[in-house]
N, C-alpha and C positions, 0 to 999 in steps of 0.2 A: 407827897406823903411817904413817908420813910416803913421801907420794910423790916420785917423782924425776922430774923432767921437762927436756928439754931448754929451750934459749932458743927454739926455734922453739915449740915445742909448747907452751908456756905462752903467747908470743903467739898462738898458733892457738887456745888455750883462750878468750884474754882475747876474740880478734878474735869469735869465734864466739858468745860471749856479747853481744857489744854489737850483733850483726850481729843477735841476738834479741828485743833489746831496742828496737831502733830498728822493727826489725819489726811489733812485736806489744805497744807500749807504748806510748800517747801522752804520757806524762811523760818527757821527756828532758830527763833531770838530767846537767848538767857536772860533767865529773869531781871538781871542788869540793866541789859539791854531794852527791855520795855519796859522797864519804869521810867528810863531815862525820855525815849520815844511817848510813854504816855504824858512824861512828865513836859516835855516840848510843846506837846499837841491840847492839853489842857490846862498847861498855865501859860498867862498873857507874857508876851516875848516883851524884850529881848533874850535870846540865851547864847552864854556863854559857857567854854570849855571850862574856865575857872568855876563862874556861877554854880555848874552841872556837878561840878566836880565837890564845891559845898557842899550844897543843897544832899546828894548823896554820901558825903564824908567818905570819897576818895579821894584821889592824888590826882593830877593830870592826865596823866598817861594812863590811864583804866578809863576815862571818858574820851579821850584819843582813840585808843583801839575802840572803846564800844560806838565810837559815830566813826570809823574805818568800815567795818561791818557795816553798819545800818546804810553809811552813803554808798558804797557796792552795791545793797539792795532797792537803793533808790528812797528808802522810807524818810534821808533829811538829807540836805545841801550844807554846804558850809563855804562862805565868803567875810572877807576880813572885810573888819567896822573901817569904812571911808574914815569917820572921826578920830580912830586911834589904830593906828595899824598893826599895833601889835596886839588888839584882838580878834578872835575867830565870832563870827556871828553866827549859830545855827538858825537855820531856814527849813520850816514845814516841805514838804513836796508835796502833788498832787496824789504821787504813789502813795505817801506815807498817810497820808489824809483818807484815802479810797481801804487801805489795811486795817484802819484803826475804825471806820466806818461799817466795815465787816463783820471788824472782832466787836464790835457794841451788837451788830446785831446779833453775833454768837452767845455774847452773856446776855442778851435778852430771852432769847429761843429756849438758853440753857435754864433761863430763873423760870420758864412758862412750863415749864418738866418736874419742877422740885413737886412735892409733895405737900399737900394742903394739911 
């Protein structure tokens, strides 16, 4: 069943989550960076540096560094596709899976605070 929220209250969702995350999380990922990481983790794979780079309407090299950053932090893998070796296959980690598992419970916690 789909919620209804105002404009304030969905920014007071978003504020309230990031307010948690900056808190209590020494990985601070740009907004870039976890759309791509949410984008990995909730759409069906394969992914690709090109695909990635689509799908957000960047260039290569801005999805190159933003999974440079994320694989440092352990949240994805990256192994070239056995079938074409010139592409990069991104790969979930257990890390990246346990963080994104977190942060759902954080925007849960956060929507149980909003105001009826």
């Amino acid at each position: 069943m789909p919620i209804e929220l105002t404009a304030s209250q969905a920014l007071g969702l978003w504020h309230g989550v990031a307010l948690n995350l900056v808190r209590h999380d020494n990985r601070d990922l740009t907004l870039r960076q976890m759309a791509i990481l949410l984008h990995i983790y909730l759409v069906p794979p394969p992914h690709t540096v090109r695909g990635l780079a689509a799908t957000l309407n960047v260039t290569k090299p801005v999805i190159t560094r933003a999974l440079d950053t994320m694989g440092q932090m352990g949240l994805v893998d990256r192994v070239r596709d056995d079938s074409d070796r010139r592409n990069v296959i991104i790969k979930r980690t257990v890390s990246g899976a346990l963080y994104l598992e977190k942060l759902g419970d954080l925007v849960r916690e956060q929507g149980r605070k909003l105001p009826v």
